[in-house]
Backbone as CSV, one residue per row, in Angstrom:
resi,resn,N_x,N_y,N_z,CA_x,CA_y,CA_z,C_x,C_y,C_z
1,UNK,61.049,121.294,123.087,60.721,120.433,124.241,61.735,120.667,125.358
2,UNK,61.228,121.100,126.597,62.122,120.924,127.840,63.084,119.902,127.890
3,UNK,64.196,120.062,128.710,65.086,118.958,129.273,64.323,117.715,129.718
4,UNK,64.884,116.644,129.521,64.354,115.352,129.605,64.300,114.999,131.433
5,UNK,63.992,115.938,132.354,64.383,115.524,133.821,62.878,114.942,133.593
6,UNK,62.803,113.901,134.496,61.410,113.205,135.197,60.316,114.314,135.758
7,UNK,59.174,113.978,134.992,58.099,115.094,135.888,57.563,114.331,137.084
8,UNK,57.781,114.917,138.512,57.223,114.051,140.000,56.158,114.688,140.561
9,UNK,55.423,115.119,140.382,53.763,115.193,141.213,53.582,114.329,142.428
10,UNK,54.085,115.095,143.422,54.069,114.462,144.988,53.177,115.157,145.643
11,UNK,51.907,113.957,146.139,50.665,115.127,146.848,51.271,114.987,148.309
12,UNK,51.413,115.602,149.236,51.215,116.295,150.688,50.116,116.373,151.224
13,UNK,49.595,115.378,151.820,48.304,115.213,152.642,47.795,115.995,153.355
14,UNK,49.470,116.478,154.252,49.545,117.123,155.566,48.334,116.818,156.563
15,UNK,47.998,116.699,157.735,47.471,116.018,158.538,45.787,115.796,158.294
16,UNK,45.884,115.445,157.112,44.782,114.852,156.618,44.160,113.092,156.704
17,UNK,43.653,112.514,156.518,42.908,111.618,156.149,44.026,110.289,157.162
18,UNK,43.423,109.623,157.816,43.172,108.371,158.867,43.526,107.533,158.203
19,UNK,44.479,106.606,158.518,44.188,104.993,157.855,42.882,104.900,157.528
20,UNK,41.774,104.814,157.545,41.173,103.969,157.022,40.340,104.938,155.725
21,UNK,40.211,106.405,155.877,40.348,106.984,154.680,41.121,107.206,153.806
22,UNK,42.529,107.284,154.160,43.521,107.278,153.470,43.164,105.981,152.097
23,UNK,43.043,104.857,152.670,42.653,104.050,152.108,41.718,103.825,151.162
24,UNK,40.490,104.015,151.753,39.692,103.787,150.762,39.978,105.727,149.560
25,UNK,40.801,106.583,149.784,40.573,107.423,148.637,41.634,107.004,147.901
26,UNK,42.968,106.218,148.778,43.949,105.863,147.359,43.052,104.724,146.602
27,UNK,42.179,103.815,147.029,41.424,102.553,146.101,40.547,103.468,144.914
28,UNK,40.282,104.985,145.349,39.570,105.353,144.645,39.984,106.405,143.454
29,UNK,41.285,106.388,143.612,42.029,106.727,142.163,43.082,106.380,141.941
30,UNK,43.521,104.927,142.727,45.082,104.429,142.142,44.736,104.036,141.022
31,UNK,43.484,103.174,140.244,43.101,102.439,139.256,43.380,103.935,137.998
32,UNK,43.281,105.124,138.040,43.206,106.238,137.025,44.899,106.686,137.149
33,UNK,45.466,106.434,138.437,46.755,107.283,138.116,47.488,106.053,137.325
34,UNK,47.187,104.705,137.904,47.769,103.713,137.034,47.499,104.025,135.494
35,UNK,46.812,104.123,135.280,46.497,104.356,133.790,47.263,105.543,133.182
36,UNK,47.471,106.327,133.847,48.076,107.842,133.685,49.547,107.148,133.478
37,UNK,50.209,106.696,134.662,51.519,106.672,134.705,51.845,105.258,134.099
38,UNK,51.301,104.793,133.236,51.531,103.885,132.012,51.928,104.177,131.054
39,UNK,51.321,105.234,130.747,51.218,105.828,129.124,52.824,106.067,129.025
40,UNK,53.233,106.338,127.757,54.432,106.490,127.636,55.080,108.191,128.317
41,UNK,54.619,108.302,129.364,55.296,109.343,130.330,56.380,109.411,130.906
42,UNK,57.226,110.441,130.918,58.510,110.619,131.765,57.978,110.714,133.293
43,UNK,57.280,110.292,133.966,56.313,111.092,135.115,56.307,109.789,136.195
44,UNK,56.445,110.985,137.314,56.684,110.061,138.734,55.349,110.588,139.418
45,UNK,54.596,109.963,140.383,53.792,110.192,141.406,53.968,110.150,142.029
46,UNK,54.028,110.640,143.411,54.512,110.339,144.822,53.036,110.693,145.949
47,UNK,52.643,109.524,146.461,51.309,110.046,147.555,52.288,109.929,148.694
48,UNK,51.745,110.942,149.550,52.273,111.341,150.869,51.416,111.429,152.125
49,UNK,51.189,110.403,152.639,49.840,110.385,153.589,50.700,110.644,155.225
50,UNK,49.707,111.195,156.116,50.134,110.966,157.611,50.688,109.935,157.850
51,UNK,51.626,109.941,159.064,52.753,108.998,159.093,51.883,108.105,159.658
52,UNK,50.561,108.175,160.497,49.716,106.816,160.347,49.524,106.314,159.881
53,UNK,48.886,106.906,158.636,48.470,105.860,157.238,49.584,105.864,156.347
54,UNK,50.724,105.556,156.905,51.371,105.368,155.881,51.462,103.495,155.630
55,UNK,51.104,103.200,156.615,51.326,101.250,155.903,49.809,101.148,155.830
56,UNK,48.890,101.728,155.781,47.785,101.300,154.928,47.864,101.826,153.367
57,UNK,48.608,102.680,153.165,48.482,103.275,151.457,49.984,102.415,151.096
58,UNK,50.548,101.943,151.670,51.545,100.637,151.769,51.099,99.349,150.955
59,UNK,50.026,99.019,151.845,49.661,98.030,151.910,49.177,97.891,150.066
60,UNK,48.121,99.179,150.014,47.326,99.089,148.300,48.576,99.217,147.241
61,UNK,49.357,99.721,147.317,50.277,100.154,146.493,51.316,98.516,146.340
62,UNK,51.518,98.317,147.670,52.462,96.809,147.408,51.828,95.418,146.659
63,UNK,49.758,95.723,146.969,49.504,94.428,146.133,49.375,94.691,144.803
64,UNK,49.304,96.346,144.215,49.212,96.283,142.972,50.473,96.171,142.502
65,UNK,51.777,96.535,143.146,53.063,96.701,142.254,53.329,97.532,141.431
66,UNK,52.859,99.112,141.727,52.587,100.723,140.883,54.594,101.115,140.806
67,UNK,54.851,100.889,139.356,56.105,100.968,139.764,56.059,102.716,139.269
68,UNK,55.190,103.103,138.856,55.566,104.810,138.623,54.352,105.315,140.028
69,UNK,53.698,104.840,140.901,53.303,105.393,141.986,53.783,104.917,143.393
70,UNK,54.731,105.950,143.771,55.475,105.613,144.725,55.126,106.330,146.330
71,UNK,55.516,105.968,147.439,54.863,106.622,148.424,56.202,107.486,149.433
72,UNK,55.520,108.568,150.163,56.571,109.325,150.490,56.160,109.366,152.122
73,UNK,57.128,110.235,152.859,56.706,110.109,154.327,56.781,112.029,154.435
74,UNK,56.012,112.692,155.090,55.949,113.869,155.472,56.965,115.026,156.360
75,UNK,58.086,113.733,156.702,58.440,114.252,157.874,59.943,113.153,158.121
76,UNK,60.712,113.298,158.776,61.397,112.505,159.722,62.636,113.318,160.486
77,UNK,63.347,112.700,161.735,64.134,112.864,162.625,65.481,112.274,161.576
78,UNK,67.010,113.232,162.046,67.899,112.685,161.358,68.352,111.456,162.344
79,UNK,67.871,111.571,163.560,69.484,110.448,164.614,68.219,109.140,164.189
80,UNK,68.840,108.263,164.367,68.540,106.390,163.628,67.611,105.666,164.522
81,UNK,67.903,106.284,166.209,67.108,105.880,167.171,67.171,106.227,168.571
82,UNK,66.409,106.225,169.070,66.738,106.799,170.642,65.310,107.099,171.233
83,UNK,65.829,107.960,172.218,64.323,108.865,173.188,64.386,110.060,172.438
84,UNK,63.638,110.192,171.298,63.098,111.071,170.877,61.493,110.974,170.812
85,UNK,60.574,111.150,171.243,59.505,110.787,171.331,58.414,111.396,170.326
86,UNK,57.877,110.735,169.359,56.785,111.343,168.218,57.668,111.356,167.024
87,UNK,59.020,111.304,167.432,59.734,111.222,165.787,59.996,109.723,164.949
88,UNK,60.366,109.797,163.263,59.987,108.769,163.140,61.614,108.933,162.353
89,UNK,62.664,108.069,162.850,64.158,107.589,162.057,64.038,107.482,160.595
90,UNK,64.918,107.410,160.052,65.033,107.318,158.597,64.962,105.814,158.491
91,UNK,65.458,105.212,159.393,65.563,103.393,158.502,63.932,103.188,158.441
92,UNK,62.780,103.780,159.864,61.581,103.665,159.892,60.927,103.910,158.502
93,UNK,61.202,105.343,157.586,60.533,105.538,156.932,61.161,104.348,155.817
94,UNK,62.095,104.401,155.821,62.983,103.688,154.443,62.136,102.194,153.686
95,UNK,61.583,101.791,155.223,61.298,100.434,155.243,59.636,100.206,154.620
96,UNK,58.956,101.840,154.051,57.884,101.743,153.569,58.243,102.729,153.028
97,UNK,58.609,103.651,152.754,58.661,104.556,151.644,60.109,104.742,150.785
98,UNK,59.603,105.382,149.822,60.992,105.639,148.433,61.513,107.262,149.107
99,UNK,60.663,108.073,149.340,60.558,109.805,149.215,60.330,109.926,150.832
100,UNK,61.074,111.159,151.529,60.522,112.279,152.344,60.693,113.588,151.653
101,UNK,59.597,113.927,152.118,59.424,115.661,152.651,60.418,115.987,153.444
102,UNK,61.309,117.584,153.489,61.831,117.312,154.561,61.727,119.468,154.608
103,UNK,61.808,120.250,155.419,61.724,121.256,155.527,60.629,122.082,155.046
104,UNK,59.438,121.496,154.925,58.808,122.050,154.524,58.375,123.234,155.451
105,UNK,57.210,124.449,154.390,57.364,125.683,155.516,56.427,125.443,156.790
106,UNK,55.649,124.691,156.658,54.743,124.434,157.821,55.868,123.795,159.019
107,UNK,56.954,122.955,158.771,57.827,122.458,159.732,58.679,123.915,160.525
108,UNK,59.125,124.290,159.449,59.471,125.755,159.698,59.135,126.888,160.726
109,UNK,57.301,127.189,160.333,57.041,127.913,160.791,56.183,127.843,162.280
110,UNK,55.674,126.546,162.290,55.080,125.650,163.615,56.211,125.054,164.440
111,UNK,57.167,124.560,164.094,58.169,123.939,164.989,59.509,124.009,164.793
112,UNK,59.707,125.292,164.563,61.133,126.225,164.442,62.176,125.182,163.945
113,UNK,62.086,124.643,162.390,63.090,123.749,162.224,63.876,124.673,161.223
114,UNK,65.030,124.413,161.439,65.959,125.616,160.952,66.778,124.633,159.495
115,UNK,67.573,125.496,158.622,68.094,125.079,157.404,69.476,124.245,158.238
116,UNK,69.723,124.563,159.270,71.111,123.341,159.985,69.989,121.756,160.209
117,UNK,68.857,122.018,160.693,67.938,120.389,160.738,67.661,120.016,159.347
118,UNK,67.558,121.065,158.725,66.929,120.087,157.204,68.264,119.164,156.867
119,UNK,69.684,120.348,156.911,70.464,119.848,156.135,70.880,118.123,156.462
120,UNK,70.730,117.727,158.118,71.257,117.208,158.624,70.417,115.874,158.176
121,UNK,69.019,116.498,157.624,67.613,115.248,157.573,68.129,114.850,156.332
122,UNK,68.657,116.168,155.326,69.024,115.383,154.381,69.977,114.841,154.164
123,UNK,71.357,114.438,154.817,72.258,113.665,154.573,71.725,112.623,155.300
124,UNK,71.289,112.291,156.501,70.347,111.475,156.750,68.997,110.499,156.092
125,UNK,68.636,111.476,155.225,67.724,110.653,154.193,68.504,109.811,153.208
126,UNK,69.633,110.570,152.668,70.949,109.865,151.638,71.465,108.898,152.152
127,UNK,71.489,108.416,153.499,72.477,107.713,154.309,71.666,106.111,154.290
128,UNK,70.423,106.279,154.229,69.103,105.194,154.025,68.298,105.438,152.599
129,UNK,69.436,105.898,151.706,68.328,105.627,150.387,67.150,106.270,150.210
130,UNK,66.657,107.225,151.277,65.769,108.051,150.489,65.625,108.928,149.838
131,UNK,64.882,109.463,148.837,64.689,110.515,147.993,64.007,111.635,148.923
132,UNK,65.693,112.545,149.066,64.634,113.746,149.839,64.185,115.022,148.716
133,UNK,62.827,115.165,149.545,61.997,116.353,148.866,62.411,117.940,149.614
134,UNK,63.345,118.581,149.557,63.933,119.722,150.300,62.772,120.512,149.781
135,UNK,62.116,121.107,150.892,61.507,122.882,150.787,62.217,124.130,150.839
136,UNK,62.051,124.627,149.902,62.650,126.193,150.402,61.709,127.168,149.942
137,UNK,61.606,128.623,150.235,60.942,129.179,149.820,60.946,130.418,150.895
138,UNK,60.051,131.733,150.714,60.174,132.968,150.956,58.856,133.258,151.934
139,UNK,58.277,133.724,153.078,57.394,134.224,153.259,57.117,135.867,152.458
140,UNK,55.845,135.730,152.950,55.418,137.104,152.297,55.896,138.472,152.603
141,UNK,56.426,138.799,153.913,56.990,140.277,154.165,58.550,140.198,153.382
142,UNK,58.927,138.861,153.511,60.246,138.969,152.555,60.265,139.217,151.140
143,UNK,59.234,138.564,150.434,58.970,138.477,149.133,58.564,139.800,148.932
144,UNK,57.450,140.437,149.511,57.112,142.362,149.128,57.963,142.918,149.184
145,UNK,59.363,143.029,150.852,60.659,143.484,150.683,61.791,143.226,149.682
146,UNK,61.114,142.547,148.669,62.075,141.958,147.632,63.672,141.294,147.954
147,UNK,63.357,140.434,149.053,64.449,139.444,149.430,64.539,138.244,148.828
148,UNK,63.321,137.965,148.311,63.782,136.317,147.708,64.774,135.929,147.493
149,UNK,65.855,136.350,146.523,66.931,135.858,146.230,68.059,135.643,147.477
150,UNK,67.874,136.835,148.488,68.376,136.701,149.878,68.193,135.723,150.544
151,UNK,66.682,135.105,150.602,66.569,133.559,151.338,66.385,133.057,150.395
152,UNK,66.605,132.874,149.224,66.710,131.567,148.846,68.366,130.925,148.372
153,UNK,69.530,132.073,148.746,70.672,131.940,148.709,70.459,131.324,149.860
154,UNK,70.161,131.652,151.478,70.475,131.146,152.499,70.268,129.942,152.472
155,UNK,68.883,129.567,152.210,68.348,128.132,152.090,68.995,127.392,151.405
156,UNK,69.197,127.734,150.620,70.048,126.546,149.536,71.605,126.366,149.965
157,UNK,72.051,127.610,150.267,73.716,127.008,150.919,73.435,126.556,152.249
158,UNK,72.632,126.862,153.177,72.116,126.324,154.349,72.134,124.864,154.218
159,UNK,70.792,124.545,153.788,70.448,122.992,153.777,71.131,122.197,153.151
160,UNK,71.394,122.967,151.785,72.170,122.055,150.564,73.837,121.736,150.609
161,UNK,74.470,122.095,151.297,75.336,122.065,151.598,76.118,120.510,151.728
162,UNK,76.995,120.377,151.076,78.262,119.465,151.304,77.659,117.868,151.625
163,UNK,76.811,117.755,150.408,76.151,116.928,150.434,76.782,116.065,149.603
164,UNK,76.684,114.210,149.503,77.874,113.139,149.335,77.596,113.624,147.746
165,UNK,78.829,113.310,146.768,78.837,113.777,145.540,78.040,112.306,144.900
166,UNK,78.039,111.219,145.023,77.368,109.882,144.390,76.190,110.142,144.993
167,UNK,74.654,110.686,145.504,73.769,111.247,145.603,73.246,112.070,145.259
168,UNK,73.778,112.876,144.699,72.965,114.474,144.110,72.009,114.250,143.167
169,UNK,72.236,112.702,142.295,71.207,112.581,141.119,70.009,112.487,141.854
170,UNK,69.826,112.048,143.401,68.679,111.558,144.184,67.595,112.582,144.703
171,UNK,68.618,113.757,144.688,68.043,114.916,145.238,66.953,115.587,144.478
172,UNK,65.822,116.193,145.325,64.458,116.758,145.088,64.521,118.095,145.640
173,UNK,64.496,119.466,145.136,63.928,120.346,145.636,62.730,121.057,145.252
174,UNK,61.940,121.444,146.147,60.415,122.075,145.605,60.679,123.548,146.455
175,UNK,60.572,124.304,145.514,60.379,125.644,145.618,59.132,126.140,146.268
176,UNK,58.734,126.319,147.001,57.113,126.969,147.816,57.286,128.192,148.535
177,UNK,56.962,128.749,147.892,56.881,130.568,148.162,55.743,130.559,149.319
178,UNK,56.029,130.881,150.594,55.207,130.817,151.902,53.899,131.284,151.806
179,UNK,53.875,132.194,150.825,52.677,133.515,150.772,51.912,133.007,149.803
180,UNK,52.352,131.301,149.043,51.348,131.176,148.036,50.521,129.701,148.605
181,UNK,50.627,129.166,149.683,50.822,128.140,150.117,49.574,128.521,150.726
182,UNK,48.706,127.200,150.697,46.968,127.458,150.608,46.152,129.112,150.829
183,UNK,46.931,129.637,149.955,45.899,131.229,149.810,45.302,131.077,148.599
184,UNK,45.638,129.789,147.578,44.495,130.479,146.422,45.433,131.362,145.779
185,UNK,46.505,131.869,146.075,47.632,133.066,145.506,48.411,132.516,144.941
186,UNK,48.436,131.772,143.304,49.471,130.792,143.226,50.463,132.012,142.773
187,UNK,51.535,131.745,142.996,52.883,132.204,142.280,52.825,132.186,140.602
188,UNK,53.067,133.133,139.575,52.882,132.763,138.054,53.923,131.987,137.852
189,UNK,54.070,131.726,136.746,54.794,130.754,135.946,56.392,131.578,135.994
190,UNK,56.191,132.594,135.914,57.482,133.607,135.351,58.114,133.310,136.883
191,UNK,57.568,134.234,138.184,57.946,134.583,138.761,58.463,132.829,139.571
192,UNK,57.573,131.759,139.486,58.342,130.282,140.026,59.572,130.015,139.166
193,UNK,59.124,130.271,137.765,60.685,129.832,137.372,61.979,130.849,136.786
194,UNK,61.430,131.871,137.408,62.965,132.799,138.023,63.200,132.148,139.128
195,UNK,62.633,131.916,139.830,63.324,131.396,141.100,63.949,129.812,140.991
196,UNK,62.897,128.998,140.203,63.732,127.484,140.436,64.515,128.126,139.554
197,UNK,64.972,128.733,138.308,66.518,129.022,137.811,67.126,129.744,138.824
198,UNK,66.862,130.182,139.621,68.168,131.292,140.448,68.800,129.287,141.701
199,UNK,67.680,128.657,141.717,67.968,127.682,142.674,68.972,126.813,141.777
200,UNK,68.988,126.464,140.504,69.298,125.317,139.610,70.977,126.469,139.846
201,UNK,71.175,127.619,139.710,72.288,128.145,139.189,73.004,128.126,140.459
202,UNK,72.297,128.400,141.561,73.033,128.019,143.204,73.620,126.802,143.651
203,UNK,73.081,126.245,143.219,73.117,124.863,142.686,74.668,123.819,142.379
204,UNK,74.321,124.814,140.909,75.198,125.051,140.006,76.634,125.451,140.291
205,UNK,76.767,126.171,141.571,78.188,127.132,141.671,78.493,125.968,143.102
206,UNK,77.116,125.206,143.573,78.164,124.215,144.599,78.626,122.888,143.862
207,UNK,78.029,122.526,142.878,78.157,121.046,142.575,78.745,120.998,141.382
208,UNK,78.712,122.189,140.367,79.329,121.867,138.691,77.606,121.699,137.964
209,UNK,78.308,122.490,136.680,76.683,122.330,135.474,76.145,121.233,135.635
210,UNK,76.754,119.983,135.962,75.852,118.864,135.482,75.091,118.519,136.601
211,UNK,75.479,118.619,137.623,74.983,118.139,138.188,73.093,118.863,138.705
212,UNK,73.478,119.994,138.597,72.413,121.503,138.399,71.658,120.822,137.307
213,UNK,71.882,120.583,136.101,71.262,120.355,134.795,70.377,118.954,135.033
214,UNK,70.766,118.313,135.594,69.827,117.007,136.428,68.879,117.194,137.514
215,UNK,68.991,118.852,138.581,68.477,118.526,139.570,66.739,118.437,139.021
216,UNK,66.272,118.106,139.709,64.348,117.944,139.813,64.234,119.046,140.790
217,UNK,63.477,120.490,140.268,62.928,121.357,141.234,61.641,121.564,140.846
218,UNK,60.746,121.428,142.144,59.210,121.564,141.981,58.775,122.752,142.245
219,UNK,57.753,122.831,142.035,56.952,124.155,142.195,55.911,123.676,143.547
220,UNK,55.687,124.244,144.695,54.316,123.849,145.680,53.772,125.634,145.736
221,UNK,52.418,125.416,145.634,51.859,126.885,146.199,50.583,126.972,145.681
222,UNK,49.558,126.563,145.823,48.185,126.581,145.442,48.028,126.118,143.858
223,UNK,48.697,124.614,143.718,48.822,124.042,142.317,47.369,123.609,142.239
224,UNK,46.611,123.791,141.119,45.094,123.345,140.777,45.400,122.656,139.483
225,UNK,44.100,122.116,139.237,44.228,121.515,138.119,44.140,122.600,137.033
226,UNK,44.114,123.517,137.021,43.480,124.672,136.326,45.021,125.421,136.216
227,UNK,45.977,125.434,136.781,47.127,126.143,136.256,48.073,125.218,136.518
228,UNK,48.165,123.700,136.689,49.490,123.185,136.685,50.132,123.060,135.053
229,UNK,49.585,122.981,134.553,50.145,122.910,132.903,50.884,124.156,132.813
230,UNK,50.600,125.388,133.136,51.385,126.874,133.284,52.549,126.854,133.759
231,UNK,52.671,125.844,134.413,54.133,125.464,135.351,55.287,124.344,135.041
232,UNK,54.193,123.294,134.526,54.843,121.857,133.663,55.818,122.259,132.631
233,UNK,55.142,123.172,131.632,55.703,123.480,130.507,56.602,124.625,130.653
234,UNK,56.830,125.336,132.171,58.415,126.421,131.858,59.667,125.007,132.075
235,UNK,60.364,125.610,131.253,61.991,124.795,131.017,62.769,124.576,132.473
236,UNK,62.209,125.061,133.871,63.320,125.133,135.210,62.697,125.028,135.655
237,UNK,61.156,124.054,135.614,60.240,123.255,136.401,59.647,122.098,136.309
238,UNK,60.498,121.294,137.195,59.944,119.364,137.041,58.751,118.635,137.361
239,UNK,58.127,119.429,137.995,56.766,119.177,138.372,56.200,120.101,139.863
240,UNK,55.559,119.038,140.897,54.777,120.254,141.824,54.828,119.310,142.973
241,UNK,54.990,119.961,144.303,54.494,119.673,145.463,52.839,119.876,145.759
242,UNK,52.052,119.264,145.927,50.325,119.958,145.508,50.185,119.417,147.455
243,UNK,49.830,120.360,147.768,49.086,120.359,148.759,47.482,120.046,149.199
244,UNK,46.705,120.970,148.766,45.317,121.030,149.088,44.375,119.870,147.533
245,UNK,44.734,120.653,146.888,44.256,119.387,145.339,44.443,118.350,145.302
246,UNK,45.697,117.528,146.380,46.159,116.215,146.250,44.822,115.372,147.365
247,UNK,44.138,115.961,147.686,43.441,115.611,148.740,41.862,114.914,148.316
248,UNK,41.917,115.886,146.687,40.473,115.332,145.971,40.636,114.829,144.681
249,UNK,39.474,113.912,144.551,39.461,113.047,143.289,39.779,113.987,142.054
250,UNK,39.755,114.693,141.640,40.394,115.251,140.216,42.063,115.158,140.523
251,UNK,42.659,115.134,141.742,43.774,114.479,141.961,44.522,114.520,140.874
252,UNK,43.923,113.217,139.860,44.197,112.284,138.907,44.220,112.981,137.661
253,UNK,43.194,114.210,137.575,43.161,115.194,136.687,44.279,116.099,136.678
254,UNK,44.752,116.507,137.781,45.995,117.088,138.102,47.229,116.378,136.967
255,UNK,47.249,115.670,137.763,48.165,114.332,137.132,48.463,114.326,135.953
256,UNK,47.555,114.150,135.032,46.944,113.549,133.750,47.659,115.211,133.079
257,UNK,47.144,116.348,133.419,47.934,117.311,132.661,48.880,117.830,132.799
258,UNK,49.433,117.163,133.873,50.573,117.405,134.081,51.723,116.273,132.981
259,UNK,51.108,115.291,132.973,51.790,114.372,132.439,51.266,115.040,130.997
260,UNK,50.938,115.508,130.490,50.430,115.545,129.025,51.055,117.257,128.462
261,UNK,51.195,117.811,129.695,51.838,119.115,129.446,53.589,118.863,129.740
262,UNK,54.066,117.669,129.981,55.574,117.724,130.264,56.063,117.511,128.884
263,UNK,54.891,116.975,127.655,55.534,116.571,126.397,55.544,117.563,125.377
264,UNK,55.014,118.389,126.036,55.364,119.845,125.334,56.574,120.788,124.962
């Protein structure tokens, strides 16, 4: 049996679904993930809706009291407040969510956010108690040039960097290889967890074994219900960032084997 870290299945909406759909699709499988994340599971959920709907999937989640389905924010600004216009502060998200996203590659590659902004989002997320979800990962001309390990050294001493030592247990990273990220091209099992081990051991050489031996690194890149168990069950993978699958009712199916393949 794998290391005892928490399995977290955090769906990524990305600019999907409206308050008022948002809504009625969390009414239409919180009742199954509840059931899921009852069972005697090590397993976290995290829904991640547009920063609109985020106090309507608020709202369902606070009258049921889902203490293993928790909600995340997609995005945020590190400074607390000001004229920044369209951004949303950390105390903002804090005050409805547990989790951000924070570097993901779409932020990256649409609005040139560099590994000095993530790093800064994430001592910023630590500073208000949130659980940040760090992205890192490789596009495709890098990955054929066989650089991965090249950016994913950068990324990780980049962002990860000199971060408060009473926080690190809080920390989330999800691994998402650029080139697997809605193509249908998932990354195998081997080749994600060479990489979350090359991340856990980078890790490793800033913070000390233990703290490496605790981190939570996910897998994101065209996770289906059809190969997340392939990924659950390698030993240097805590669960998945799901993008496009988090969006439809088998959702919950996702979920369900994921949670049933972590006890393996």
């Amino acid at each position: 049996m794998k290391q005892a870290r928490t399995t977290i299945i955090a769906g990524n909406w990305k600019m999907n679904y409206g308050p008022s759909r948002a809504a009625q699709f969390t009414m239409e499988i919180l009742p199954q993930l509840n059931q899921i994340t009852h069972h005697d599971y090590n397993l976290l959920c995290i829904l991640c809706p547009p920063a609109i709907s985020i106090p309507a999937v608020h709202q369902l989640l606070h009258m049921g009291r889902y203490t293993h389905i928790e909600l995340g924010a997609q995005n945020m600004y590190f400074e607390e407040q000001g004229a920044f216009t369209g951004e949303l502060s950390p105390h903002m998200v804090r005050e409805l969510c547990s989790t951000v996203i924070l570097g993901h590659s779409e932020r990256r590659m649409y609005f040139g956010e560099t590994d000095e902004q993530v790093h800064k989002k994430t001592l910023a997320a630590f500073k208000h108690g949130l659980r940040p979800i760090v992205c890192i990962g490789e596009n495709l001309a890098q990955y054929e040039a066989g650089q991965t390990e090249q950016v994913i050294r950068t990324q990780v001493q980049g962002a990860l960097a000199q971060l408060p030592e009473e926080k690190l247990g809080d920390l989330v990273v999800a691994y998402e290889p650029i080139w697997a990220i809605g193509t249908g091209r998932a990354a195998t099992p081997e080749i994600a967890g060479n990489v979350t081990g090359l991340i856990r051991q980078l890790y490793g050489e800033m913070y000390g074994h233990e703290a490496a031996a605790a981190l939570h690194i996910l897998y994101g890149g065209s996770v289906t219900v059809a190969n997340i168990g392939t990924f659950i069950i390698h030993p240097e993978i805590d669960g998945a960032l799901v993008g496009g699958a988090s969006l439809k009712p088998d959702f919950v199916e996702l979920v369900r084997q994921a949670a049933e393949s972590s006890l393996l």
